[in-house]
RODO-2510 file (C-alpha; in nm, 4 decimals, decimal comma):
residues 400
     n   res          X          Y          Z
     1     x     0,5537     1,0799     4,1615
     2     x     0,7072     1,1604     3,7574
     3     x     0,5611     0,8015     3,6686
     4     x     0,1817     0,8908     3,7902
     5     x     0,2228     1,2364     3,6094
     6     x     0,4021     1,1202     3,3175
     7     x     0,1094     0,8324     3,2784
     8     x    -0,1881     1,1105     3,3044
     9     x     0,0141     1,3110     3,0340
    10     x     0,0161     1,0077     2,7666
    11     x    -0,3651     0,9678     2,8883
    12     x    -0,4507     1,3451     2,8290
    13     x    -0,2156     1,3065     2,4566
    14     x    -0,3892     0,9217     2,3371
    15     x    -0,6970     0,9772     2,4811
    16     x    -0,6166     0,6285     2,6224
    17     x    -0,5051     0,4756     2,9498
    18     x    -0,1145     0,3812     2,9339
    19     x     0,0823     0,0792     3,1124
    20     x     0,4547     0,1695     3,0890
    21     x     0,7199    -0,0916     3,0862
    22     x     1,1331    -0,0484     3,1248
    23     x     1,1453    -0,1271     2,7377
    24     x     0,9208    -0,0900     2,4106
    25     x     1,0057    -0,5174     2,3833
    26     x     0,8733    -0,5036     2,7420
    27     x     0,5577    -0,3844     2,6616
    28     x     0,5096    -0,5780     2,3445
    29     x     0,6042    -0,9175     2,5099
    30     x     0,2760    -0,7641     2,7955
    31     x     0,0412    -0,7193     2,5317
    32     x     0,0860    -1,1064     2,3657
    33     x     0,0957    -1,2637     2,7010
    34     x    -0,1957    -1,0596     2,7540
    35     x    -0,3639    -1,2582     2,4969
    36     x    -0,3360    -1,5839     2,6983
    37     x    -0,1981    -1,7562     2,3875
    38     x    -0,0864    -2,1356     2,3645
    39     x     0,2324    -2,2538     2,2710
    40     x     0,3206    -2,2997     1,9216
    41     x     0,0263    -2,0219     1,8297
    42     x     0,1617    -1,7784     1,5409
    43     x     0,2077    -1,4128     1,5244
    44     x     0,2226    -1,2452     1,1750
    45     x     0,4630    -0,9735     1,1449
    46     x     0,6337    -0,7614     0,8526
    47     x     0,9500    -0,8994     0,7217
    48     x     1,1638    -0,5870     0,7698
    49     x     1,1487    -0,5382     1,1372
    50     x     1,4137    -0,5551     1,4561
    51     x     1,5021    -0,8170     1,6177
    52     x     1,3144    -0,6776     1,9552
    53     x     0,9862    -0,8041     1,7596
    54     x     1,0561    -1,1972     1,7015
    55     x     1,2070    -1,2515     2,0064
    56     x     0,9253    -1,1787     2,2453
    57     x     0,7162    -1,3767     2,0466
    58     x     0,9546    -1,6412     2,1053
    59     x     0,9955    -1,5800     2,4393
    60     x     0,6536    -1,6720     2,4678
    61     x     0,6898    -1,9849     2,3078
    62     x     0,4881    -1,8605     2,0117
    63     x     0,5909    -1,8609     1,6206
    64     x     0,7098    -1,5221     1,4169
    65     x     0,5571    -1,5771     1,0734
    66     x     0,6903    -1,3176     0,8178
    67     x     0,4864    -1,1024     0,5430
    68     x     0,6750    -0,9422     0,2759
    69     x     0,6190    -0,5395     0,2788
    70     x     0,4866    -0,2890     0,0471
    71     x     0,8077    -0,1534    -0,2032
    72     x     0,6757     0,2255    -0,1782
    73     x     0,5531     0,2440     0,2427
    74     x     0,7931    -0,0497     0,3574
    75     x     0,5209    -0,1216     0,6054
    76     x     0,3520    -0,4495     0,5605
    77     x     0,1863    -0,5476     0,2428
    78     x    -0,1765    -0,6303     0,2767
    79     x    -0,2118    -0,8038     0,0083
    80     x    -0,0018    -1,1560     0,1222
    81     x    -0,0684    -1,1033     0,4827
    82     x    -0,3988    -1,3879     0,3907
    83     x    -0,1833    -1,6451     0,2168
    84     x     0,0277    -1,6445     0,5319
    85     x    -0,2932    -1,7088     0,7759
    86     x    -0,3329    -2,0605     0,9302
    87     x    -0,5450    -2,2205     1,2186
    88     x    -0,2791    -2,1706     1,4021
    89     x    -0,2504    -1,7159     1,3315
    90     x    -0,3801    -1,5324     1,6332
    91     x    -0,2314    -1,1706     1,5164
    92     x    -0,1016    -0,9768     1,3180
    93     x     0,1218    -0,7075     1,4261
    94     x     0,1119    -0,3605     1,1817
    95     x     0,4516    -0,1821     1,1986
    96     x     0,4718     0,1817     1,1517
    97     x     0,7618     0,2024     0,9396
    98     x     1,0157     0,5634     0,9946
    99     x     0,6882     0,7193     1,0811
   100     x     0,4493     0,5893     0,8588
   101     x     0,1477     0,4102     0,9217
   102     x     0,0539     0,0416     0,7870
   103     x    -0,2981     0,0610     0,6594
   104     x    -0,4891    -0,0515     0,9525
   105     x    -0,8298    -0,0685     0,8447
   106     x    -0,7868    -0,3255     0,5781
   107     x    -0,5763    -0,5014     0,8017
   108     x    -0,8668    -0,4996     1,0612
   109     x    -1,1188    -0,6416     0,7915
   110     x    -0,8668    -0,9705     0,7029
   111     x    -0,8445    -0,9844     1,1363
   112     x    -1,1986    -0,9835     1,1492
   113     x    -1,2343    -1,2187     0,9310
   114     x    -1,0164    -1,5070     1,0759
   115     x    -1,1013    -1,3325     1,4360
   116     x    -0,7343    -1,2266     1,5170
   117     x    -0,5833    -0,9671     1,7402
   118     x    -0,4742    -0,6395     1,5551
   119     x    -0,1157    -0,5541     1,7504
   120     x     0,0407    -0,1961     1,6015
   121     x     0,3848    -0,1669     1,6466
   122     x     0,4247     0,1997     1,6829
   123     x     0,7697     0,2279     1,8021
   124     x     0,8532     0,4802     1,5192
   125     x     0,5388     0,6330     1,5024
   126     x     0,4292     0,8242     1,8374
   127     x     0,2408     1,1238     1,7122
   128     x     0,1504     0,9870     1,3428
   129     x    -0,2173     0,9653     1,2408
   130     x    -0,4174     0,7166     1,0257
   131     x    -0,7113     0,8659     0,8911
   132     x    -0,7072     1,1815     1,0812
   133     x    -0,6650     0,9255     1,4392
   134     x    -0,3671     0,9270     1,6339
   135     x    -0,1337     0,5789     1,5995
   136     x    -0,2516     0,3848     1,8999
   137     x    -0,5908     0,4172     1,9412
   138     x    -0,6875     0,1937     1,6365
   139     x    -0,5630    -0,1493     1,7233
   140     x    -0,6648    -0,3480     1,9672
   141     x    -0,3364    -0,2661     2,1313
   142     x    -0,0173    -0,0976     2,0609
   143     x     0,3060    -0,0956     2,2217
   144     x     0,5508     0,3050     2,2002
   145     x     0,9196     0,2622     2,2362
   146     x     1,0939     0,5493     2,3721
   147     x     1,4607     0,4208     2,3360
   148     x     1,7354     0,6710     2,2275
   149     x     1,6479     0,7081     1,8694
   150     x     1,2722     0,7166     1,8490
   151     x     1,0135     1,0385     1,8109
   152     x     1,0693     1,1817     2,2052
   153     x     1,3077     0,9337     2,4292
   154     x     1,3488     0,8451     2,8005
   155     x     1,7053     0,6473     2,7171
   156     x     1,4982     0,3300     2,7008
   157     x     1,1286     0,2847     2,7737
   158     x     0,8122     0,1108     2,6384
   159     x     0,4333     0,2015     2,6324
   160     x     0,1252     0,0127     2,5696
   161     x    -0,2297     0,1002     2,5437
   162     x    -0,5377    -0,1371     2,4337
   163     x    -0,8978    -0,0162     2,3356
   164     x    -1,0338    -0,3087     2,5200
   165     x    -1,1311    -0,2821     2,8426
   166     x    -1,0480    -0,6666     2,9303
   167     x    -0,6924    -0,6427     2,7866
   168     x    -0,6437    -0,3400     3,0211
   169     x    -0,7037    -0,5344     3,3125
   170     x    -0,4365    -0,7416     3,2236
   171     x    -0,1769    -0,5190     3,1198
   172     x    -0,2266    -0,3359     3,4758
   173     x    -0,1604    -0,6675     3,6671
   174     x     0,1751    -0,7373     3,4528
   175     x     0,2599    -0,3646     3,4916
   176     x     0,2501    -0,4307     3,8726
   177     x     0,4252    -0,7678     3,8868
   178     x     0,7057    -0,5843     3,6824
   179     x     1,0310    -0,6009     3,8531
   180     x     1,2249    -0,3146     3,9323
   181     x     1,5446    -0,2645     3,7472
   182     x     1,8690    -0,2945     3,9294
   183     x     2,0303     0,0096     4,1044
   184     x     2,3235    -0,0430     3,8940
   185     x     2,0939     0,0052     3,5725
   186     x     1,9037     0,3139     3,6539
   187     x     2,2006     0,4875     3,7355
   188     x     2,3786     0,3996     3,4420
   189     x     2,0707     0,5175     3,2224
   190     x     2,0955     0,8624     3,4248
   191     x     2,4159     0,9111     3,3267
   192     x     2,3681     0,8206     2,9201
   193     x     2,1145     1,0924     2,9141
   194     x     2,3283     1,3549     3,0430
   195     x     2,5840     1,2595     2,8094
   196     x     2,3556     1,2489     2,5331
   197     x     2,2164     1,5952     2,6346
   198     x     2,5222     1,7607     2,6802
   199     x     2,7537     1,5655     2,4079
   200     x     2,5704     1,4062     2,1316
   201     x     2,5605     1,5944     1,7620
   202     x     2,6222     1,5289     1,4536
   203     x     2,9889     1,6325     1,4016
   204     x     3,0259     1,3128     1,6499
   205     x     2,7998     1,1376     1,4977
   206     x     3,0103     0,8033     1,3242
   207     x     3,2411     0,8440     1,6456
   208     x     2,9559     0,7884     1,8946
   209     x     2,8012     0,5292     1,6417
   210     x     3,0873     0,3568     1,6622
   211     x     3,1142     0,3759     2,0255
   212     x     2,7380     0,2880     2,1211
   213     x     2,7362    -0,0237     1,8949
   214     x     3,0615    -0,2096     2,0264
   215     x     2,9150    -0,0914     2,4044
   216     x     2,5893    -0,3032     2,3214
   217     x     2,7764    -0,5797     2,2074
   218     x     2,9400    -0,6361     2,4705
   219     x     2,5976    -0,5735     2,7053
   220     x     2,7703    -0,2350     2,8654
   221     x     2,5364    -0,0300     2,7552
   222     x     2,1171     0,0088     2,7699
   223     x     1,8726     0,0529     2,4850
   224     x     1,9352    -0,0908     2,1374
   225     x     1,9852    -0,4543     2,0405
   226     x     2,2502    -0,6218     2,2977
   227     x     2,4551    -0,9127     2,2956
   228     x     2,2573    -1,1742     2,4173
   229     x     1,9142    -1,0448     2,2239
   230     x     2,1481    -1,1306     1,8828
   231     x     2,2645    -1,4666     1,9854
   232     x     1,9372    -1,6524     2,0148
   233     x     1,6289    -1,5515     2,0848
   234     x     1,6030    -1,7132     2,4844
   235     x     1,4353    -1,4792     2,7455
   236     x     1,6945    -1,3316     2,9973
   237     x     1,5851    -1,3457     3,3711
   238     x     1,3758    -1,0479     3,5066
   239     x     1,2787    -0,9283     3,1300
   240     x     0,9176    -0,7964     3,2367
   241     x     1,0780    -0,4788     3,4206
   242     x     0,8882    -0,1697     3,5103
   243     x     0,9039     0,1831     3,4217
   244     x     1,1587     0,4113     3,6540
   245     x     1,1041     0,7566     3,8281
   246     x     1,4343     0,8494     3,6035
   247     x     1,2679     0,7581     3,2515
   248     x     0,8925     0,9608     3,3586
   249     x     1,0951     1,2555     3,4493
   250     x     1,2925     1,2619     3,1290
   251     x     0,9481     1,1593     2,9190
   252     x     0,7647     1,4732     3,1182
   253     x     0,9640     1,7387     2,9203
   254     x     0,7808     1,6361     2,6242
   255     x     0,4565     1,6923     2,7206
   256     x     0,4813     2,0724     2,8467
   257     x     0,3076     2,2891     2,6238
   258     x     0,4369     2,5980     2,4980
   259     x     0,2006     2,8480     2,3204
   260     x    -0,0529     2,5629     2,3675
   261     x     0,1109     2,2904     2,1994
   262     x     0,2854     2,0379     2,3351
   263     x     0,7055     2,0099     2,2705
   264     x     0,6477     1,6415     2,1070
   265     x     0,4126     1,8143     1,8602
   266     x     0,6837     2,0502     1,7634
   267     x     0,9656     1,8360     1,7251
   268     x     0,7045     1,6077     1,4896
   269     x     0,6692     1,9136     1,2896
   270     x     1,0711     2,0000     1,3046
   271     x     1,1013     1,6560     1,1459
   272     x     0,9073     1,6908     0,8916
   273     x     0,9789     2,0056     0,7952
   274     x     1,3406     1,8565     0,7474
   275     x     1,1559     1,5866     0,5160
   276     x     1,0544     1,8566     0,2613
   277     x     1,3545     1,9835     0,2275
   278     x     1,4780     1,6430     0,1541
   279     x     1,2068     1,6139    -0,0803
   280     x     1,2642     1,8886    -0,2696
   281     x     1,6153     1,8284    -0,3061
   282     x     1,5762     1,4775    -0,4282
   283     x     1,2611     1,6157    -0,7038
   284     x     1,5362     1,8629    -0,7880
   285     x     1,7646     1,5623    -0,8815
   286     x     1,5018     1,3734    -1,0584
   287     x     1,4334     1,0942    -0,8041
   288     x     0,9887     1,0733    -0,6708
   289     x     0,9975     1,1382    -0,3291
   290     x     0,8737     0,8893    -0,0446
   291     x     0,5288     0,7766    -0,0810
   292     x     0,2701     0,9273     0,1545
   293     x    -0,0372     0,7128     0,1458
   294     x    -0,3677     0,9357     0,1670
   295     x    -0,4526     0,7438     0,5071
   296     x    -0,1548     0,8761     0,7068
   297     x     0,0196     1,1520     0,8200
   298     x     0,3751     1,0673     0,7921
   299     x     0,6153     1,1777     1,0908
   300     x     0,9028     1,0890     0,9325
   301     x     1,1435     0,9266     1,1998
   302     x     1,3748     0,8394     0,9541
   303     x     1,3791     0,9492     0,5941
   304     x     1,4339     0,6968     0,3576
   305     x     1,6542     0,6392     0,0910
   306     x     1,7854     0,3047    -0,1078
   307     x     2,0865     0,3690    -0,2303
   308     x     2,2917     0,1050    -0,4883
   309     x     2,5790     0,0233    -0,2689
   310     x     2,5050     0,0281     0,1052
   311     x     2,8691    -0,0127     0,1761
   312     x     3,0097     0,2452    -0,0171
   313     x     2,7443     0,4647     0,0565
   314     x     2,8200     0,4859     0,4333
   315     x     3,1840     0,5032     0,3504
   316     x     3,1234     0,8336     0,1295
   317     x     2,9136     0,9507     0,4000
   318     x     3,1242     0,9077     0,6845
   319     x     3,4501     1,0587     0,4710
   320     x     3,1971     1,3766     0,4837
   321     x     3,1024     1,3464     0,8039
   322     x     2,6873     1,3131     0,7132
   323     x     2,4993     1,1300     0,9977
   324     x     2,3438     0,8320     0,7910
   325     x     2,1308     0,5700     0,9719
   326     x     2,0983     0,1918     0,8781
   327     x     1,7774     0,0868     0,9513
   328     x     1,7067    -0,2114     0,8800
   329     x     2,0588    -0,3969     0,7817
   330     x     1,8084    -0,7440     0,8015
   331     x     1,4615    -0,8561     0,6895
   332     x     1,5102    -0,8664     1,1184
   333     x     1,8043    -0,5946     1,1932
   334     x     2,0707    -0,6089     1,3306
   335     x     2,0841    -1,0495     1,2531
   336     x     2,2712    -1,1416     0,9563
   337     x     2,3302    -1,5080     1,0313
   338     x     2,1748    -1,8485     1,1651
   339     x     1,8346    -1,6979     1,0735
   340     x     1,6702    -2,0018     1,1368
   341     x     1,6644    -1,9583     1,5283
   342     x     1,4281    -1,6650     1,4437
   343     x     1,2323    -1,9193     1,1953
   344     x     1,3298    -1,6909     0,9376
   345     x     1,3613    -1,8212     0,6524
   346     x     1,6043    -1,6041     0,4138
   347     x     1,4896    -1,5836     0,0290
   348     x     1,0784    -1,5481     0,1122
   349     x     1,0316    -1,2247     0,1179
   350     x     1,2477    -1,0774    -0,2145
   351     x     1,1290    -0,6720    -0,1023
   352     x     1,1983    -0,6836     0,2603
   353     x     1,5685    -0,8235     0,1910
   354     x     1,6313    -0,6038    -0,1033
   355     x     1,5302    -0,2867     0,0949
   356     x     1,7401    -0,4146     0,3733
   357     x     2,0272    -0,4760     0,1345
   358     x     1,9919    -0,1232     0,0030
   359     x     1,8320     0,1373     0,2607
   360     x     1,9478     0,3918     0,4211
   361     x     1,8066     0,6958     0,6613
   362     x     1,8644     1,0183     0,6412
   363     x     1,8360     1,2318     0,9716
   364     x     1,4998     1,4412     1,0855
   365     x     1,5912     1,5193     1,4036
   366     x     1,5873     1,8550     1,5995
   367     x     1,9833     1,8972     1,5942
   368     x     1,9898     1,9000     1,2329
   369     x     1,9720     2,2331     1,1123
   370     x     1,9522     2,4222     0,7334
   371     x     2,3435     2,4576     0,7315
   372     x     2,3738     2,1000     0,7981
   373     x     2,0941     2,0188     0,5623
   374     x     2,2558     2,2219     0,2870
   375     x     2,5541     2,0024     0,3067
   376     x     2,3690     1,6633     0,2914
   377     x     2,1705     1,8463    -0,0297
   378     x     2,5875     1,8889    -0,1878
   379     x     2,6627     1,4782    -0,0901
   380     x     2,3794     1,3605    -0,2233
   381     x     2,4055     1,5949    -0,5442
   382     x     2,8200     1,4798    -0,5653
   383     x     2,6449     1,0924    -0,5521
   384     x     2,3669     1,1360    -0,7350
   385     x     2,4674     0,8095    -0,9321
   386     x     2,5008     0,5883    -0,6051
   387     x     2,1194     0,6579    -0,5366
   388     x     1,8244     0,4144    -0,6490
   389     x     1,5867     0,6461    -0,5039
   390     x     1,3052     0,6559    -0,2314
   391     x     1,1231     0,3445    -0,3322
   392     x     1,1523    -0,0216    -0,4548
   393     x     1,1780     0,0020    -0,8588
   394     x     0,9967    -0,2784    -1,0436
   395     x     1,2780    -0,3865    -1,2180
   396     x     1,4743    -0,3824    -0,8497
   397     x     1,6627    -0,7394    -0,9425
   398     x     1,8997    -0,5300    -1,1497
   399     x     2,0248    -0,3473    -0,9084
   400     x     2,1448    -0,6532    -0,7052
***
């Protein structure tokens, strides 16, 4: 019943049939084996991604093949995704990075030209635009995640469209051989999105950080990166789950409209409202603000800030009690180790590992109000020397 209504909701909002999936990796690892690729077959992605990217493509028995990104968008640069293309490349996927949009039309000539799939990865970007057009409806398929942290959230889910009718086809048949998730599972979700509703702020923020990450380690908890997903990258049994009755009703609440607009639309403008602020305060302290590209709108997930000492910089803020995010920790977050299994190689990509060395996020979100905002404005003023600034200098090696 909420899954039927919740799919004709997405429809009405992209303009474009949905097939949902029990996570964003879900639907990702649906669209490539949509493809009917061959082993060994290569997928380009950016080299500042999650982990959740690579190891579908694995899964698959298909090869990650990293592109360095762009040092003011962080999305993927353009520019070396062609001296990264074999015989062997049959996409490339496009992240939108915190919000922002890669710049999908020039990466849809160099696809054209090699005849490749276009794949955006628009887990941080439901609700941004490219060129007026709403993120999704410019590839030839995209995949949503609406895990915990992302623009609206149903605890853990996944969404993926296509603009080709033969692609659809397929994504409906892997929809419906989708297993359901366990009992156990669903019920567990239910009762993290209570607590989230009725707990989760940011005076609790570093407690519950603290909390959530040591839960997923130890695979006692649903959503972000667990155990096994940092280990190696080997598909668990039952991965291709379905969508649940639980997430749609949760995902529903974001599509009623209010005044005629829908609540999504208004917590994408709550967000980046917050980012002006932020951007004002950081002009006021001297540092350029975050690159928005003429192409996109940005929805600003995340706000974005490198910062000289990632370490100390999370200590100061957690002495203050300032919610601070680390995406990405890794050219593929959260892995810091045997990179190889991921056939990453570590020293290739000099602006994806520096931003990962030195990034961090400032909140957007809906709980974070002008008092709260007024206090991150006095940290970062206090550490005004710890900051880099909003973008990857030129002379960035001296900061290392």
């Amino acid at each position: 019943m909420y899954v039927e209504a919740f799919k004709e909701s997405l429809k009405q909002y992209l303009g474009l049939s949905p097939f949902l999936f029990w996570k964003g990796r879900v639907a990702l690892y649906s669209i490539l084996k949509a493809f009917d690729l061959k082993p060994g077959d290569e997928i380009i992605i950016p080299a500042f991604t999650c982990v959740v990217v690579p190891n579908p493509i694995i899964y698959l028995g298909l090869k990650p093949i990293y592109v360095d990104i762009d040092p003011l968008t962080f999305t993927i640069n353009v520019e070396e995704i062609e001296k990264k293309i074999t015989k062997r490349t049959k996409a490339i996927i496009a992240q939108n990075t915190f919000g922002l949009p890669a710049d999908i039309d020039l990466i849809r000539e160099i696809a054209k030209k090699y005849n490749l799939y276009v794949v955006e990865d628009a887990a941080h970007g439901f609700g941004s635009k490219y060129k007026g057009k709403k993120s999704g409806t410019l590839a030839d398929a995209t995949f949503f995640s609406t895990q915990w942290n992302k623009p609206f959230s149903t605890g853990i889910g996944g969404i993926a469209v296509t603009t080709h009718k033969g692609l659809a086809q397929k994504l409906k048949k892997l929809e419906q051989q989708a297993v359901k998730p366990p009992l156990k599972e669903e019920l567990f979700l239910k009762t993290l999105l209570k607590v989230r509703e009725k707990f989760l702020n940011p005076n609790v923020y570093w407690y519950a950080v603290k909390i959530y990450r040591k839960l997923s380690e130890w695979n006692l908890i649903l959503g972000s990166s667990q155990g096994y997903e940092l280990e190696k990258p080997v598909e668990p049994p039952n991965f291709l789950k379905c969508f649940t009755e639980i997430q749609a009703k949760e995902g529903l609440k974001y599509f009623q409209k209010e005044n005629g607009e829908y609540k999504i639309d208004k917590l994408i403008q709550y967000r980046q409202k917050v980012a002006s602020l932020y951007r004002e305060i950081l002009t006021d302290l001297g540092f350029e603000p975050p690159y928005e590209p003429p192409y996109a709108e940005h929805t600003y997930l995340k706000f974005p800030l490198l910062v000289r000492d990632k370490k100390k910089f999370f200590r100061l803020a957690e002495e203050r009690k300032i919610e601070l995010g680390d995406w990405f920790l890794s050219p593929i977050h959260p892995i810091k180790r045997n990179y190889e299994l991921w056939y990453y190689q570590y020293g290739e990509n000099p602006i994806g590992e520096f931003t990962s060395r030195h990034i961090v996020n400032l909140p957007t979100h809906e709980r974070i109000d002008k008092s709260y905002i007024d206090r991150i404005a006095e940290f970062l003023k206090k550490n005004k020397d710890e900051i880099i600034g909003c973008a990857v200098p030129k002379d960035y090696e001296r900061y290392e």
